[in-house]
C-alpha positions as CSV (number, residue, x, y, z in Angstrom):
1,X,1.7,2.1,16.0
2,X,-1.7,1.7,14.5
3,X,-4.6,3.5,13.0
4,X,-4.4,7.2,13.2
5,X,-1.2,7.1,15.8
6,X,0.8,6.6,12.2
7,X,1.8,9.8,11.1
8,X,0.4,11.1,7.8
9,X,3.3,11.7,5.9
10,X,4.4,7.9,6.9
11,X,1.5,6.2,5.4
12,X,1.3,8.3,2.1
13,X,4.9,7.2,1.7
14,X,4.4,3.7,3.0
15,X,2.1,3.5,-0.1
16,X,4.4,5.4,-2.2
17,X,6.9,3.0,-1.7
18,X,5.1,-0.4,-2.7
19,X,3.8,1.4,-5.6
20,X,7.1,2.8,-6.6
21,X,9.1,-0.7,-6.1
22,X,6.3,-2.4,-8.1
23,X,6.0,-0.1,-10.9
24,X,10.4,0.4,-11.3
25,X,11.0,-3.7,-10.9
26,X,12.7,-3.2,-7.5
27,X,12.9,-6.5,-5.8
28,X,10.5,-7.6,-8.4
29,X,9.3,-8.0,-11.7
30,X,8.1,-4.8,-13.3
31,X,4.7,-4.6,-13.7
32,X,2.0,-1.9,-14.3
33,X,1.0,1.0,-12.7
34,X,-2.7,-0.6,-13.4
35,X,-1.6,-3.9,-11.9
36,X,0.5,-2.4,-8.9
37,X,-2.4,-0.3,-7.8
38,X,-4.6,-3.8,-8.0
39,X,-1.5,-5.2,-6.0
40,X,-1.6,-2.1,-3.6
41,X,-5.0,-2.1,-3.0
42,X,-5.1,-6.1,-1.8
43,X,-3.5,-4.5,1.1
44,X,-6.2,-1.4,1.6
45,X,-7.3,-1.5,5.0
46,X,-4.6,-3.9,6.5
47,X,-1.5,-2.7,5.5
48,X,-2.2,1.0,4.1
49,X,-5.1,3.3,4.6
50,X,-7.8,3.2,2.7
51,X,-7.8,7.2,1.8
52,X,-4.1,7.3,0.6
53,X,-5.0,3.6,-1.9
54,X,-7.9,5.4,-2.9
55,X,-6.1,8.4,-3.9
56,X,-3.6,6.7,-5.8
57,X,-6.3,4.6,-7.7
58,X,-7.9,8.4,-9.0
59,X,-4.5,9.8,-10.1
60,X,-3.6,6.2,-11.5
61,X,-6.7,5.9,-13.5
62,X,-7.3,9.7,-14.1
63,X,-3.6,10.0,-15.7
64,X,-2.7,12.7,-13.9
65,X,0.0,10.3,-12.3
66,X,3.1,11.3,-13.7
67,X,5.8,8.2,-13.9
68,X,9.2,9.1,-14.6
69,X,10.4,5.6,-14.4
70,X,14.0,4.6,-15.6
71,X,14.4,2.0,-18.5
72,X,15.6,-0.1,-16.5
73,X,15.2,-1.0,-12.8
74,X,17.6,-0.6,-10.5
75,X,19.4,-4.0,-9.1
76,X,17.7,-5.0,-5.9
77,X,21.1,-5.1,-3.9
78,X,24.3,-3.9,-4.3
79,X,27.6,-5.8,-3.6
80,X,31.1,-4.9,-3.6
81,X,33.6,-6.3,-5.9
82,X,35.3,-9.0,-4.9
83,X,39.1,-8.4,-4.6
């Protein structure tokens, strides 16, 4: 799928999701919101739409962008104990 054929919802969340990760350390290390949505927006146009990047820059730089973010991120992956 491409362009318009992607579902709303799907590319608010797709967008969500990179900022999210970004912002809680998941995968990575924790940075920002101001330097995930420089890192999100690398990827306007190519990999997320335009509208929903520029919509997070307003609430990101207005403040109205609430982050409830943990103290600490979550571990990347989980693995079982070994027996």
């Amino acid at each position: 799928m491409t362009g318009d054929s992607i579902p709303g919802m799907a590319r608010v969340l797709a967008v969500a999701e990179k900022f999210e990760a970004l912002t809680a350390g998941r995968g990575v290390l924790r940075i920002t919101p101001q330097e995930a949505l420089a890192k999100v927006t690398e990827g306007s146009g190519t990999e997320f739409d335009p509208s929903v990047v520029e919509a997070l820059g307003r609430a990101v730089k207005d403040g109205s962008l609430e982050l409830n973010l943990p103290d600490i991120a979550l571990p990347a992956t989980v693995t079982a104990p070994t027996p």
